[in-house]
N, C-alpha and C positions, 0 to 999 in steps of 0.2 A: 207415610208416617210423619209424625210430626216433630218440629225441634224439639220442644221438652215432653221429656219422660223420666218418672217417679224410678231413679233408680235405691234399693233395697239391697245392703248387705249381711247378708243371715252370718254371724261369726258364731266362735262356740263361748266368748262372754256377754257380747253384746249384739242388737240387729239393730243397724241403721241405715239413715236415709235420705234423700233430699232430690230437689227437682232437680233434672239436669238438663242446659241448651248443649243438647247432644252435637250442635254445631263449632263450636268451641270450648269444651269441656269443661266451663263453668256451671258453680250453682248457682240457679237462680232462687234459691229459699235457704233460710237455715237446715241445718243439720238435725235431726230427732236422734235420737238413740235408746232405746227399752234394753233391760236385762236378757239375755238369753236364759229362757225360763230353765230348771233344771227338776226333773229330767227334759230334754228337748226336743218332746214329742213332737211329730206331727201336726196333732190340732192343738195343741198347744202354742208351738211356733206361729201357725198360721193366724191365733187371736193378737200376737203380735204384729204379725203384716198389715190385716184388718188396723189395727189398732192406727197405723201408719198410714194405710189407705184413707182413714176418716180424716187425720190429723192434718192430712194433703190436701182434703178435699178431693179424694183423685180416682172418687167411681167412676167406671166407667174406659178409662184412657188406660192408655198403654203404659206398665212397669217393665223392667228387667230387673232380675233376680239372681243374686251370687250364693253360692253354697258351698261350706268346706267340703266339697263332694267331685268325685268324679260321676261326672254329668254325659251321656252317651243317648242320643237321640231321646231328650226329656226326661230318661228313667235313670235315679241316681245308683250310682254302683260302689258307693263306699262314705263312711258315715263317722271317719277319725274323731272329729270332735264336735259331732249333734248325735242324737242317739241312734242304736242301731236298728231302729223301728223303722228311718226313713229307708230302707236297701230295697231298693227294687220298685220304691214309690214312682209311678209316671204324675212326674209335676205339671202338665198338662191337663191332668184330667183334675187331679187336687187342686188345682187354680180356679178351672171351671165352676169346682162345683163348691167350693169353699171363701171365691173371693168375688169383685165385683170388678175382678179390672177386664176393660176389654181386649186385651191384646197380653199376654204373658210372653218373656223371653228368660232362657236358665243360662248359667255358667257356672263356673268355677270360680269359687272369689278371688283364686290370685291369679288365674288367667283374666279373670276382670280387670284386676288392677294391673295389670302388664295392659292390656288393650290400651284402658287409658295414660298412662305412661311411654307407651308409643308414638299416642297418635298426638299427645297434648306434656308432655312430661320430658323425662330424660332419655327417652331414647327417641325421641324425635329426628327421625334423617339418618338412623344408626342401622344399617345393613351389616350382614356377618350372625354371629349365635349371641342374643343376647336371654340372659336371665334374670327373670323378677322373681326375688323371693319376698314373703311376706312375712313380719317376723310378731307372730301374735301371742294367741293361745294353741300352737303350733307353727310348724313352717310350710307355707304353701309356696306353690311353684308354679310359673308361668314361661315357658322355653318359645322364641320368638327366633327364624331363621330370616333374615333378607323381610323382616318386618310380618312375617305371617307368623299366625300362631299356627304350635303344635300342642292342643291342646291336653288338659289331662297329664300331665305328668306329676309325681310325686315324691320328689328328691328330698321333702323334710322328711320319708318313712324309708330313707336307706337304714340300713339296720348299722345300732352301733355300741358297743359295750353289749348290755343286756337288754336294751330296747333297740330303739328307733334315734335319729338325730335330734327330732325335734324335741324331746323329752333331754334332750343335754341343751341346746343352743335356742329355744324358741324364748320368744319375751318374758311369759306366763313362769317360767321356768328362774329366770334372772328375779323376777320380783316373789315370787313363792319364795325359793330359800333366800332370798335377801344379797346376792351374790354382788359386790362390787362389780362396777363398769371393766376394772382391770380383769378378774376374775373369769365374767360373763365373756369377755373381748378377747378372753383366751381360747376360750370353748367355740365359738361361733367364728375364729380364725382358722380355729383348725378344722371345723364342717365347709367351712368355704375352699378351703384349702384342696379339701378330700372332693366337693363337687367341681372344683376348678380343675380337677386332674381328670375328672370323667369326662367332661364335653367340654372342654377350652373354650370358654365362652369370650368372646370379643370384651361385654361388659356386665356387670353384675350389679343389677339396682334393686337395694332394699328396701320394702315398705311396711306396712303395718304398724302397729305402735310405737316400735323402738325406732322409726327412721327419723321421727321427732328429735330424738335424742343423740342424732346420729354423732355429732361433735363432740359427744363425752366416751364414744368409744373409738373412735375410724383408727385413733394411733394405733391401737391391738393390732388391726387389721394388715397384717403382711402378705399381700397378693400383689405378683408380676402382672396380674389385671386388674384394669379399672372396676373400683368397688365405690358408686355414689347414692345417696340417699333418694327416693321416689320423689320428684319437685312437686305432688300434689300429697306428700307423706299420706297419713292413712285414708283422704278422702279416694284415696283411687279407686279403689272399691267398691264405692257408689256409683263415680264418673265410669265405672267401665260395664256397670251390672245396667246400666240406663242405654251404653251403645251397644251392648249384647243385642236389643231390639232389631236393631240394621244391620248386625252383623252375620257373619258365619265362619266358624273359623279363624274370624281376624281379618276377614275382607268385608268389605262393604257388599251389600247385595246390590 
């Protein structure tokens, strides 16, 4: 395999991407980013990968690919926020025959972004239960024990009120109704609060859009555990959908 590979993060507003020296988890290109087309079919999504694949110049070579999806031997098994067209799609075989890359690898966008935040980020050298969440157009989740993933988990769809958490505490949610930092920073304390009681995680790092803006909220934030921002904030994404390629699991092959 090679050091750089096109990693591509499918989110449910935006799909972006950039080259990654999967060696130390820089980019080596600018960032692209397209609309997540709506609805977010299928082939619809994939003229956006294309569209990414050209702009890389990157037929041919090896991508990894993130999906708000739980991802189970290539076939996705849940479609929270891209539509429910993709359930049961084997992204293997749609790669084949829909794209030009030579080598495809899938994940989970926020077990993506935990991979690289492990191995290049804040949790670098941090053994014990640690947790990535991602705080977008929902909350995804990446659970890491003694530095392996345990992939697939879904702590922003605990149920809560009348939905889901992530529909009270995800980013998408704070900028829709317009919610102050104090406001938002109360809601997403008390979802941290309710997952810091389920699995006592060592430390909890937040990424996706709002980790940007981590410093206009952290005061809210009342956890007996370490609560820090993603040190590569929302590129992680990329950097982890690019080491998916070498990975499995969370181990190097």
């Amino acid at each position: 395999m090679g050091t750089h590979v096109l990693g591509i993060d499918v989110g449910g507003t935006g799909v972006k991407a950039a080259v990654v020296n999967t060696n130390n988890g820089k980019l080596v290109t600018e960032r692209k980013k397209y609309p997540t087309p709506k609805p977010a079919y299928p082939k619809e999504v994939i003229k956006v990968i294309n569209q990414l694949i050209d702009d890389f110049e990157w037929n041919g070579k090896e991508i990894g690919c993130g999906f708000p999806s739980i991802i189970k031997n290539n076939i996705i098994y849940s479609a929270a926020n891209i539509d429910d067209s993709w359930m049961h799609i084997d992204l293997i075989k749609l790669f084949q025959v829909e794209t030009s890359a030579a080598k495809a690898a899938f994940i989970n966008d926020a077990d993506a972004a935990g991979l690289a935040e492990m191995k290049f980020g804040a949790g670098v050298g941090m053994n014990g239960t640690v947790l990535m969440l991602t705080l977008g157009t929902g909350i995804g989740s990446g659970l890491f024990l003694d530095q392996k993933l345990l992939p697939n988990t879904e702590f922003g769809h605990l149920e809560h009120k009348e939905s889901i958490w992530e529909h009270y505490a995800g980013n998408a949610v704070r900028e829709k109704k317009d919610l102050s930092w104090e406001e938002w920073g109360a809601e997403l304390n008390e979802y941290l609060n309710h997952v810091d009681l389920l699995i006592n995680p060592d430390l909890i790092i937040l990424g996706g859009g709002a980790s940007k803006k981590f410093e206009k909220f952290k005061e809210y934030i009342k956890l007996d555990t370490d609560v820090v921002p993603a040190k590569m904030l929302n590129e992680s994404g990329v950097i982890g959908a690019a080491m998916a390629v070498k990975t499995k699991n969370g181990s190097e092959e």
